[in-house]
C-alpha positions in Angstrom: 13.3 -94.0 108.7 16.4 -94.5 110.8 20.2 -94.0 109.7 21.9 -96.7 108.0 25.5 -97.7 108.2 27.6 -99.8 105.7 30.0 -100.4 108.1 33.6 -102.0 108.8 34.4 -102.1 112.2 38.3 -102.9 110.8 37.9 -99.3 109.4 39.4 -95.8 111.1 36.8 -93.9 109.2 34.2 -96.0 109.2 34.4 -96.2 113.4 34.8 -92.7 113.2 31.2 -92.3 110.7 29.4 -94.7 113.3 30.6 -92.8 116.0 29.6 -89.5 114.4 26.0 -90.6 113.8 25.4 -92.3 117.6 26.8 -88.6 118.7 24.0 -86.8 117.0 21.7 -89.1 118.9 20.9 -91.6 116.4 21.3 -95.1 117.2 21.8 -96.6 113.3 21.1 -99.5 112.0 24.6 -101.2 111.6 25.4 -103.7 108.5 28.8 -105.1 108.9 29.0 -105.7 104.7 32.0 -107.9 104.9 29.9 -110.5 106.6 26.5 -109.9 105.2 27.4 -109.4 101.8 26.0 -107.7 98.9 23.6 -108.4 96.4 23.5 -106.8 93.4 20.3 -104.7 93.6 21.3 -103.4 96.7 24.7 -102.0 95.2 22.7 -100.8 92.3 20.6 -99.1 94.7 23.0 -97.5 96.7 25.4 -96.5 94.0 22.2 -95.1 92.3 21.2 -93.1 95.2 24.5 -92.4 96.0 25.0 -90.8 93.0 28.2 -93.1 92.5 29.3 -95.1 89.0 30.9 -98.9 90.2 34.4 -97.1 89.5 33.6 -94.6 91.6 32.2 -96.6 95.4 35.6 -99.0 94.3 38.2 -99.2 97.1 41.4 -98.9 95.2 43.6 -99.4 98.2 44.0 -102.0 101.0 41.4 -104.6 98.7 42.1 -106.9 95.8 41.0 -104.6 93.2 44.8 -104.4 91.8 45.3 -108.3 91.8 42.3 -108.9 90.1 43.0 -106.2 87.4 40.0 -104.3 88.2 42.5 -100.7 87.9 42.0 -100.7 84.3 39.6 -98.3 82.9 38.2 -100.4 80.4 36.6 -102.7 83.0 33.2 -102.8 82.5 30.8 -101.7 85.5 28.9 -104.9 85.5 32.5 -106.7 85.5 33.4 -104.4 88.7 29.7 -104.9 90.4 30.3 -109.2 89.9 33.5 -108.4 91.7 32.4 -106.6 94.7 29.9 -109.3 95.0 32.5 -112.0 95.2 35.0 -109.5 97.3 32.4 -107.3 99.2 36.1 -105.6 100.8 36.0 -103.9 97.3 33.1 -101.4 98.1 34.3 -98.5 99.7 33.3 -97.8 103.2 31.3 -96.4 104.9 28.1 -95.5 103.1 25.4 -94.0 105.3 21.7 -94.2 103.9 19.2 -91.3 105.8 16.3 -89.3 105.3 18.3 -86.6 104.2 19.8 -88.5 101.4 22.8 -91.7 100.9 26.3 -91.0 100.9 30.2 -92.7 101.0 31.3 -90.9 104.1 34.8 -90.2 102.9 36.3 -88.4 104.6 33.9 -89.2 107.7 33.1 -85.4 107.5 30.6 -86.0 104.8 28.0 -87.7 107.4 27.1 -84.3 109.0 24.4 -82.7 106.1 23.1 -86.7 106.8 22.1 -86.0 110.4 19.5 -84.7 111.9 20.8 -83.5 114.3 24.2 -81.2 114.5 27.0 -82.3 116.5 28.7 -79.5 117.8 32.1 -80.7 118.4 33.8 -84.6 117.8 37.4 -85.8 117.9 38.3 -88.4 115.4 40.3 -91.3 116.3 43.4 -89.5 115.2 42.6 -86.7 117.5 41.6 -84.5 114.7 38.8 -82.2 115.5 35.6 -81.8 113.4 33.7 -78.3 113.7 
């Protein structure tokens, strides 16, 4: 099984995930969400094996979640999972799938126990160094 990558290319820490991955040696499988989509097995799925409530893979900031009232605790998970269907930019990015388990990369430092193989050294887009 190869690496996957939920990816947003419009994304700092998503780039820097991808990047992070192809580093190690990998060449991922790359699925830009925004366009594809979801459906609603596959966030099921990935929240499941992610270990990850709806409330918890929502992106708070820089989405819709505010406008459309989806801050408030007593939304129901099934009323945040027909959201992020509609408005895929409400999943937080990235989340990497591997044989060494399914993660949200956030920060991008939480890729590396995904990888095969270690990556001695990588500068983030920031210049930040990791290692």
């Amino acid at each position: 099984m190869s690496i996957v990558i939920h990816h947003n290319p419009d994304c700092g820490t998503s780039r820097n995930v991808l990047e992070m991955i192809k580093t190690s040696g990998e060449t991922p499988v790359v699925i830009e969400y925004l366009n594809e989509g979801w459906t609603r097995p596959q966030l099921l799925a990935l929240f499941a094996a992610a270990d990850l409530t709806p409330r918890q893979a929502l992106r708070t900031s820089k989405s819709p979640a505010e406008e459309l009232g989806l801050l408030d605790e007593s939304v129901s998970d099934e009323a945040l999972l027909d959201a992020m269907l509609e408005h895929p930019v409400l999943v937080n990015r990235p989340i990497v799938c591997s044989p060494k388990g399914v993660k949200l990369c956030r920060p991008s430092e939480e890729v590396l126990p995904l990888l095969e193989n270690e990556i001695s050294e990588f500068t983030k887009e920031d210049g930040e160094r990791v290692k």
